[in-house]
Each structure stands twice: as structure tokens, then as C-alpha cells.
DSSP file (Angstrom, degrees, kcal/mol; ACC not computed):
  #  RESIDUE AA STRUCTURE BP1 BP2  ACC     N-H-->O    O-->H-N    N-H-->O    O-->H-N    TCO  KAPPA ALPHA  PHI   PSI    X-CA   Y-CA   Z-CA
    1    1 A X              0   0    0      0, 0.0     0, 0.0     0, 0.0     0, 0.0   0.000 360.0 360.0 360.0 121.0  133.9  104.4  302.5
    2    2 A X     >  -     0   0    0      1,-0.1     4,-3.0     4,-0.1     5,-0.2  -0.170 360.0-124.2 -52.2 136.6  134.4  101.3  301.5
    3    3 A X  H  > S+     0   0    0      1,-0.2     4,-3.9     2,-0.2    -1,-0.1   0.863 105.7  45.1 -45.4 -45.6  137.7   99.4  301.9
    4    4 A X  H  > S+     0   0    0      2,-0.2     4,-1.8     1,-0.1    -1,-0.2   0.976 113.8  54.4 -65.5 -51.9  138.8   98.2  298.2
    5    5 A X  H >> S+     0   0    0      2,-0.2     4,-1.2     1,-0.2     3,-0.6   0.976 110.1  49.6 -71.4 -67.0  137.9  101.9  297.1
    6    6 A X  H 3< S+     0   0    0     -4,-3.0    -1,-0.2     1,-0.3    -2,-0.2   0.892 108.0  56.9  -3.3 -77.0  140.5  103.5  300.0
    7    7 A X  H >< S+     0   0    0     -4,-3.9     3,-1.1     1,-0.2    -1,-0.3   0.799 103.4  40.2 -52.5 -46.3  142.4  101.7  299.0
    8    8 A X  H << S+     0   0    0     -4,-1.8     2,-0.5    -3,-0.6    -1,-0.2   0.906 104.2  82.9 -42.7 -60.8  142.7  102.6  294.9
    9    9 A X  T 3<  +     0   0    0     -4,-1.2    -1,-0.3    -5,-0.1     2,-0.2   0.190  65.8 100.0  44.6 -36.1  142.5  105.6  296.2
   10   10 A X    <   -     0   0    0     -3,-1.1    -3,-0.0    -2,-0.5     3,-0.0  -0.533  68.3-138.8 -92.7 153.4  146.1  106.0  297.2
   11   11 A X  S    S+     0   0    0     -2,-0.2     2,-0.2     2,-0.0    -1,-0.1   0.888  81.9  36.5 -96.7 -40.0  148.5  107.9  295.2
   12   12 A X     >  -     0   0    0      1,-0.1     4,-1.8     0, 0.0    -2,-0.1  -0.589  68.4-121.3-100.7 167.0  151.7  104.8  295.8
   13   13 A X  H  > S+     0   0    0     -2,-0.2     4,-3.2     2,-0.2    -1,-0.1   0.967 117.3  50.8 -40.5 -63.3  152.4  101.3  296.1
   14   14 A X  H >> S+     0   0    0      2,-0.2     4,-2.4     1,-0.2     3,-0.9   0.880 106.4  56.9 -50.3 -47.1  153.9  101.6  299.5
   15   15 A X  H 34 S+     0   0    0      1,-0.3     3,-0.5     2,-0.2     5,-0.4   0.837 116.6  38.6 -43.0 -87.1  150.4  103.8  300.9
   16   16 A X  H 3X S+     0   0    0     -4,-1.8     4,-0.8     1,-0.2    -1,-0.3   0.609 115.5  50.3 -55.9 -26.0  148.2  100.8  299.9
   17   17 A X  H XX S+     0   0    0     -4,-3.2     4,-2.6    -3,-0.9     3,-0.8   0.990 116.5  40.7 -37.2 -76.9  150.6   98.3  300.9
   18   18 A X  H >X S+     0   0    0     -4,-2.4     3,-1.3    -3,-0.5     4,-0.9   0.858 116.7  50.8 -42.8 -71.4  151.0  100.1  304.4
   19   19 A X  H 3> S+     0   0    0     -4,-0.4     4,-1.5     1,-0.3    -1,-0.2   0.644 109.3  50.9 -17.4 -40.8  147.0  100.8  304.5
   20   20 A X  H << S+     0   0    0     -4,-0.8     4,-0.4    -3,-0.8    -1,-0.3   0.907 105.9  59.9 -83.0 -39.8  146.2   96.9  303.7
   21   21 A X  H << S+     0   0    0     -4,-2.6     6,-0.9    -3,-1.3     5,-0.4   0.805 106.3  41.7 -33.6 -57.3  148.5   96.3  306.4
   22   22 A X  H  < S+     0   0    0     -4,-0.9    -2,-0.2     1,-0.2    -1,-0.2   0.701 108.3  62.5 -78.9 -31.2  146.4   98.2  309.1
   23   23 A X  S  < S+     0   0    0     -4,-1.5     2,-0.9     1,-0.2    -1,-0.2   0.471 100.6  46.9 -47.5 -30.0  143.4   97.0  308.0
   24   24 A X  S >  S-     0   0    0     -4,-0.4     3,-2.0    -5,-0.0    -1,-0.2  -0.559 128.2 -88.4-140.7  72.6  144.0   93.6  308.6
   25   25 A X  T 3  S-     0   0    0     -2,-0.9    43,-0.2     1,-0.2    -3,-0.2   0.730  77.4 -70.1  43.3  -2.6  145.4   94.2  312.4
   26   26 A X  T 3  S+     0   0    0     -5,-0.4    42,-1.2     1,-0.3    -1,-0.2   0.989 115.3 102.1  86.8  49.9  148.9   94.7  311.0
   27   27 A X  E <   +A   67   0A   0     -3,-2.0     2,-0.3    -6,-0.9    -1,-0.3  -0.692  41.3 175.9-172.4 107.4  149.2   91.0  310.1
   28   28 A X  E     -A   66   0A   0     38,-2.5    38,-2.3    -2,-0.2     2,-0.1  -0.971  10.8-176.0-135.4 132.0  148.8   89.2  306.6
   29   29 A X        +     0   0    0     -2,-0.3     2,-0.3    36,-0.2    36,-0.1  -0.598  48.8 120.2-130.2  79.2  149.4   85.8  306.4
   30   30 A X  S    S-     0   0    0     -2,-0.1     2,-0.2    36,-0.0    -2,-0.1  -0.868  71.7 -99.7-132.0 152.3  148.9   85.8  302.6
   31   31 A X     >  -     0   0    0     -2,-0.3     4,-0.9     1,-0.1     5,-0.1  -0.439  37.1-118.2 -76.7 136.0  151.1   84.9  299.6
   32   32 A X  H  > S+     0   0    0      1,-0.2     4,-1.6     2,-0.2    14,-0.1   0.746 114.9  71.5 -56.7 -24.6  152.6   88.3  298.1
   33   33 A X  H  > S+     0   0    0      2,-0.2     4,-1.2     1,-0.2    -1,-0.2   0.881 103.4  33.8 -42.4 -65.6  150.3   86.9  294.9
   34   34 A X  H  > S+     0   0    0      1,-0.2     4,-0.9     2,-0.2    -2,-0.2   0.478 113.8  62.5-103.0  21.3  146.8   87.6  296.6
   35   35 A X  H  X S+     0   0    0     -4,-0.9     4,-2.3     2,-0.1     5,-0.3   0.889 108.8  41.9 -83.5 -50.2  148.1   90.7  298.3
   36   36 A X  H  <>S+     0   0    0     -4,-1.6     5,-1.2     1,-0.2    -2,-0.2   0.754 108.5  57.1 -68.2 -42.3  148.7   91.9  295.3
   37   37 A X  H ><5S+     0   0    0     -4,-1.2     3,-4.0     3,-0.3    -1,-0.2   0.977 112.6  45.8 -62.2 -86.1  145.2   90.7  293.6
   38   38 A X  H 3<5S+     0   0    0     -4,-0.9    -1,-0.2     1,-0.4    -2,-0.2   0.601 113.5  43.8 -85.8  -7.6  143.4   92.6  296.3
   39   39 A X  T 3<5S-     0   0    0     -4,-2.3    -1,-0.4     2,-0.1    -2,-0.2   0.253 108.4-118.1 -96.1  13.9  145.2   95.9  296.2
   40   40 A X  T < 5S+     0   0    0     -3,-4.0     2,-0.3    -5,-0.3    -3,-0.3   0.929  72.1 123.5  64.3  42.0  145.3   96.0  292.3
   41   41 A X      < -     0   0    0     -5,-1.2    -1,-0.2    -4,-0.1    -2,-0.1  -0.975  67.8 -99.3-110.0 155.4  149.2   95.9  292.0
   42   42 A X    >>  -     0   0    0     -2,-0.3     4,-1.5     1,-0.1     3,-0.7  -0.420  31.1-115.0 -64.5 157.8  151.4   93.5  290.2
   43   43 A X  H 3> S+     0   0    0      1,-0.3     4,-1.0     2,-0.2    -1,-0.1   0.639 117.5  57.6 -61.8 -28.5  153.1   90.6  292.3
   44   44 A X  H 34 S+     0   0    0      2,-0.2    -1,-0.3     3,-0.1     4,-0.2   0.417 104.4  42.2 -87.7 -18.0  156.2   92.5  291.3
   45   45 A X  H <> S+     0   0    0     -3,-0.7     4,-1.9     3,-0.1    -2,-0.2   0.791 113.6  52.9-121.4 -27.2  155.6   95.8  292.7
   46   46 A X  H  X S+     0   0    0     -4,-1.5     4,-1.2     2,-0.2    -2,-0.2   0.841 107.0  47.8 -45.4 -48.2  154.3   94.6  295.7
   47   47 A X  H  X S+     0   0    0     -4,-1.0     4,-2.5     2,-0.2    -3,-0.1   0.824 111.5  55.9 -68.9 -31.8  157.2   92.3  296.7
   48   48 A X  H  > S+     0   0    0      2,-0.2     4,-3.2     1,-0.2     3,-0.3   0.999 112.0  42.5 -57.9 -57.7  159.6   95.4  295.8
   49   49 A X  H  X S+     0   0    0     -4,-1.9     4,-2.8     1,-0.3     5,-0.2   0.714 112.4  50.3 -71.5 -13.1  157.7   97.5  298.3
   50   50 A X  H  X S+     0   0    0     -4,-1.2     4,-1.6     2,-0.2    -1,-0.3   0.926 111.1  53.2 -74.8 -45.3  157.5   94.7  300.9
   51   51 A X  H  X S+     0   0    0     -4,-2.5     4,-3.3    -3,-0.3     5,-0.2   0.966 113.0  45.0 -39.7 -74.4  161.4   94.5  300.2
   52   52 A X  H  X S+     0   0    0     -4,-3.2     4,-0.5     2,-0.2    -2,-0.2   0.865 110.1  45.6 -51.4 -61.1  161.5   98.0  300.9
   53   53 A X  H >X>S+     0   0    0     -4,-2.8     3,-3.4     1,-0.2     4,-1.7   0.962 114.1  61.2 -53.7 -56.3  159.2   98.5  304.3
   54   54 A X  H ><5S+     0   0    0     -4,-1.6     3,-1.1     1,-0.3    -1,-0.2   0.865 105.3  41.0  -4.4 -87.0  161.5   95.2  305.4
   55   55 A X  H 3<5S+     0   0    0     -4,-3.3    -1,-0.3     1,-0.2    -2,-0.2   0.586 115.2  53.9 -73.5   5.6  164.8   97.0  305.1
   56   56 A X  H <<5S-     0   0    0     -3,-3.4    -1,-0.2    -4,-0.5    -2,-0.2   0.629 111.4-119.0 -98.6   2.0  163.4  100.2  306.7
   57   57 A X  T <<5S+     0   0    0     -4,-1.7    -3,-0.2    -3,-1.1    -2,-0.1   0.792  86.2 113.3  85.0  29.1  162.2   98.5  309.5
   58   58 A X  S   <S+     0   0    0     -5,-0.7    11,-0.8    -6,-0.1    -4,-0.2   0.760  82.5  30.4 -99.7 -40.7  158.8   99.2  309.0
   59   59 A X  E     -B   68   0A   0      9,-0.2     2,-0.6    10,-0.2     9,-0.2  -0.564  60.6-152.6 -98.7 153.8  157.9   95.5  308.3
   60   60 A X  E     -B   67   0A   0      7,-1.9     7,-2.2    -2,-0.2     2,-0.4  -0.973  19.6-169.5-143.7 127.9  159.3   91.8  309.4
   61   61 A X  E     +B   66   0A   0     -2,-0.6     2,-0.2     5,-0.2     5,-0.2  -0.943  26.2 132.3-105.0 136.7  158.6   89.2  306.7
   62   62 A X  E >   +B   65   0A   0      3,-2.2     3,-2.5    -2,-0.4    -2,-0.1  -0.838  59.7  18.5-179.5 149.2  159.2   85.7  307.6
   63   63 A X  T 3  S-     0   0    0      1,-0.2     3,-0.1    -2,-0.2    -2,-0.0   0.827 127.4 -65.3  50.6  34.2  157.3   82.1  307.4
   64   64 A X  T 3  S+     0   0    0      1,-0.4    -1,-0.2   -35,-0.0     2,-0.2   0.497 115.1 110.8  61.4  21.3  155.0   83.8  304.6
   65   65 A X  E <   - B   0  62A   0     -3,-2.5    -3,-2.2   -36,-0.1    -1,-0.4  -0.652  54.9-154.0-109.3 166.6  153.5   86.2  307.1
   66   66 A X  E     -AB  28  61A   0    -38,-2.3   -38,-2.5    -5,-0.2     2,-0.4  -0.959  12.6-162.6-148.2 145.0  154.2   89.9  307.0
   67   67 A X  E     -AB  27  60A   0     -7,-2.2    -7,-1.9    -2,-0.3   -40,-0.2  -0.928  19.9-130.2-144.3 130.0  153.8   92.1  310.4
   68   68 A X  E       B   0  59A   0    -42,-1.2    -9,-0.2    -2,-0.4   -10,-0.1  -0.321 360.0 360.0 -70.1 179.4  153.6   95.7  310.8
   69   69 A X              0   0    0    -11,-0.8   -10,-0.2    -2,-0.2    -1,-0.1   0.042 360.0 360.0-140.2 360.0  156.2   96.8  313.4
């Protein structure tokens, strides 16, 4: 199955957030702008759920990377 289709695919934010994550080694060193662009969410609901994984500890944002944990 193709990736971009997976991804739509997902019933939440967080799922394709998390999914986009794993896919690219658990490592994005991308502006919250073209994460958003390639998982089809607004810049705004993407930074929320990055907010979110962040304070659960799922995520560490820092120097415009974001790393799965």
C-alpha cells in the first residue's frame, strides 16, 4: 500500500503524526509546515499534536527536528 494513502487512512491527527514518524526512522528534520503538507493536516493541528506527544513523552522536539523516543 502505498505510503501517502496509509497514511489518509488514519482515523486521528496523532495516528498519522505517529505513523509519519516511523516511516521516516523516527526522525524528521522538517518544518511543522511540510509535515503538515504531506500528511494533509493543517500547520495548526499538527503543531498541537506535536505539543501533545512532546508532553507525554512520546516525542523530543528541539533544533527543528522531532524524534520518536
Amino acid at each position: 500500500m502505498n505510503s501517502k494513502i496509509k497514511t489518509l487512512s488514519f482515523i486521528d491527527g496523532e495516528e498519522k503524526v505517529l505513523y509519519y514518524l516511523k516511516t521516516n526512522n523516527g526522525y524528521v528534520n522538517k518544518s511543522i509546515t511540510n509535515i503538515a503538507k504531506d500528511i494533509s493536516l493543517s500547520r495548526e493541528a499538527v503543531s498541537r499534536i506535536v505539543t501533545r506527544l512532546v508532553n507525554k513523552g512520546i516525542v523530543k522536539k528541539e533544533n527543528g527536528t522531532i524524534k520518536l523516543l
